[in-house]
N, C-alpha and C positions, 0 to 999 in steps of 0.2 A: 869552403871548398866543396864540400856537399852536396851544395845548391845543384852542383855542375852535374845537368842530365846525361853526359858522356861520363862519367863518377860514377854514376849512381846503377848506369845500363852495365858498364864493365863490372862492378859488387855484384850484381843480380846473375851475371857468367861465375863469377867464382864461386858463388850459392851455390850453384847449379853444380859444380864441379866437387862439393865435398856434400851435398842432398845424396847425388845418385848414387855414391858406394854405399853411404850411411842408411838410407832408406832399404837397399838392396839388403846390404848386413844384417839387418836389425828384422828383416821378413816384412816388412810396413809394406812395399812395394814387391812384387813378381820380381825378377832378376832381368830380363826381358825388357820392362818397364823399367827398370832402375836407370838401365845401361841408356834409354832412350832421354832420361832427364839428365843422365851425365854427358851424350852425344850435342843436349841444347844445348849448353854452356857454350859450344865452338860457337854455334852461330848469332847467340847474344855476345860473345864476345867481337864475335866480327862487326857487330852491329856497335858495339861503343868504341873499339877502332875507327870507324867511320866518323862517329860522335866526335874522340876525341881530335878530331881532324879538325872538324871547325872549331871545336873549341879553344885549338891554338891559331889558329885562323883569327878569330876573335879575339885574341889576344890573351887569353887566360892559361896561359901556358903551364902553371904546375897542375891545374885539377886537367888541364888536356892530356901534360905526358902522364899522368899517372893513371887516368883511365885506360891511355896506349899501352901501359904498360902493363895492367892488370887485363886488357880484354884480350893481348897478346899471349898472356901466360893462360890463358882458357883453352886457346885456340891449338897452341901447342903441348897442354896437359891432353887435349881430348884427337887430336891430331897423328900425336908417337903413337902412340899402339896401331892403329888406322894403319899408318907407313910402316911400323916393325911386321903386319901381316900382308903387306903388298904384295903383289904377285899370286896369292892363293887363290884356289877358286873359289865361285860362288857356292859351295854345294857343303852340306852339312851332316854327311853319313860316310863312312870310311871302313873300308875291309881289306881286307891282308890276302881273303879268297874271295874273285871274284866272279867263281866258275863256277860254285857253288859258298854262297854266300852267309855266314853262321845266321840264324833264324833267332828273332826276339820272340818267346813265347811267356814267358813270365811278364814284361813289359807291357806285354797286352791289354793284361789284369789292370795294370795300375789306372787311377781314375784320370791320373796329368796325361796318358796315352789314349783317354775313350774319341773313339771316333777318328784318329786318326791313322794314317800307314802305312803299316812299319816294315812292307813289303821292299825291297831295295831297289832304287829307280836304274833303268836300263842306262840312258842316260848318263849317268853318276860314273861306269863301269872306266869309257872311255877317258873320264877326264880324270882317274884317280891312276890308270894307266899313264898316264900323262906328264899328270904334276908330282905325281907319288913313285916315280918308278922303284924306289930302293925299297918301297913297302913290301914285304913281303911276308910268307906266313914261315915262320920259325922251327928247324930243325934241330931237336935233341937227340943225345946219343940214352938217355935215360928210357926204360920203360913208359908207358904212358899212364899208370895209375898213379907211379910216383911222381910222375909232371904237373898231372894234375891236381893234386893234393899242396904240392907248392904251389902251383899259379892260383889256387885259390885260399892259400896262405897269406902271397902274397898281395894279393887283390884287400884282404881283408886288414888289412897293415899298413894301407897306402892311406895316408891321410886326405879327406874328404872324400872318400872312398865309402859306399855303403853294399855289399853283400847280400841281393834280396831274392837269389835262389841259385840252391845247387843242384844242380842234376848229378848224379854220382855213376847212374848205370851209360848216360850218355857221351858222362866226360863235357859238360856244359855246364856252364855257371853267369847268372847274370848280375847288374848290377848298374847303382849310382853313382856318378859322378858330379860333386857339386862344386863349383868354383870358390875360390878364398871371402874374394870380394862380392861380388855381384848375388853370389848364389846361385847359379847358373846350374841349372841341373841337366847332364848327359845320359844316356842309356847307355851298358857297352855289353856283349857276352861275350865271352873267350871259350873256345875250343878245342880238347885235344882229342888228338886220332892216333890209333898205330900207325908209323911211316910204312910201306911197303918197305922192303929189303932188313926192316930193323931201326930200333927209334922210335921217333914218339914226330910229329907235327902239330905247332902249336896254331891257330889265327884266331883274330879279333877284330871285331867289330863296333864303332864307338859313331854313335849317331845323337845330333845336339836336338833338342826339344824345342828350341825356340832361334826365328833367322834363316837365313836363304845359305847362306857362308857362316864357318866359322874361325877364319883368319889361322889356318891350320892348327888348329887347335885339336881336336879331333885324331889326326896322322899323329900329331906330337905326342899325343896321351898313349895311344899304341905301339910305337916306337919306343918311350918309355919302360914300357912296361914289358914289352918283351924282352927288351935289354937286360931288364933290370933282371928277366926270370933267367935268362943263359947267365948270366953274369951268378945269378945265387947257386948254379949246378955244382955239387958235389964232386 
């Protein structure tokens, strides 16, 4: 059964499919890169699909459907997520204020940000308007020292979560975000201001290091998180 080269091309998809998180996990590979040798799997698997086609064509019908069935299950382990972020846009930076937009300055430092920047594209503005309308930057009824002493409580609590600079006099705080699997590392800084009239205003900003889009990922980390800090208010 073996022998059968629509077999052998469909195993070499599912490799692919337990290589990319495990390479990624383990730091062997960038995160970046990881996710690019989990994305081949689909299209070696498409490619022993096709295999297994003549292979039942030829009559060889159990090593055919079970290539069909293993280059299929590639196609659709590396597929869902793909289609669970549809609809998102292409664009991989996110703010809550987009009139004045929270500033990465710690970030800067970092060697993973040299060269690149981290200026907020104009661009970006209309389409976060867009697809993000509910985004917005978050009003408490609390003073804004003590907002911010939670949101950076919280921030430091949130798993995979890393705290790599506070501003105290600013009321700014930055930080990493690194994904479960992949290791995928984000930059984000959170913001608080006195409201006019009374209150505190909280916004946040989450931009991905690596990718054109990130299948809302970014909106969703912010959304999170502010919820989570009204939700913890006293």
């Amino acid at each position: 059964m073996f022998r059968s080269w629509s077999l052998r091309i469909s195993l070499v998809a599912v490799l692919l499919l337990v290589l990319g998180p495990l390479l990624g996990f383990l730091g062997v590979l960038p995160g970046f890169q990881a996710m690019l040798v989990f994305a081949s799997a689909a299209l070696v698997g498409l490619v022993g699909i096709v295999a297994s086609i003549v292979t039942v064509v030829r009559g060889r019908v159990v090593p055919g459907f079970t290539a069909m069935a293993l280059g299929t299950l590639a196609l659709v382990v590396v597929l869902t997520p793909a289609f669970a972020g549809g609809g998102k846009p292409p664009i991989n930076d996110i703010s809550t204020d987009l009139k004045d937009v929270p500033a990465f300055t710690h970030a800067r430092t970092l060697p993973e940000n040299a060269g690149k920047d981290l200026g907020y594209p104009e661009d970006f503005k209309i389409v976060v308007e867009k697809f993000y309308p509910d985004l917005k930057s978050r009003k408490l009824a609390e003073p804004p020292d003590a907002v911010f002493e939670r949101a950076v409580a919280l921030a430091r609590a949130h798993p995979g979560w890393t705290v790599t600079n506070v501003d105290v006099q600013a009321r700014t705080f930055e930080g990493v975000a690194e994904s479960r699997v992949f290791r995928l590392r984000d930059d984000f800084v959170v913001r608080v201001r006195p409201e006019e009239g009374g209150g505190t205003r909280v916004d946040m900003r989450s931009k991905s290091r690596a990718g054109r889009g990130d299948m809302g990922a970014n909106a969703a980390r912010i959304h999170e998180f502010l919820e989570a800090l009204a939700g913890s208010a006293h």
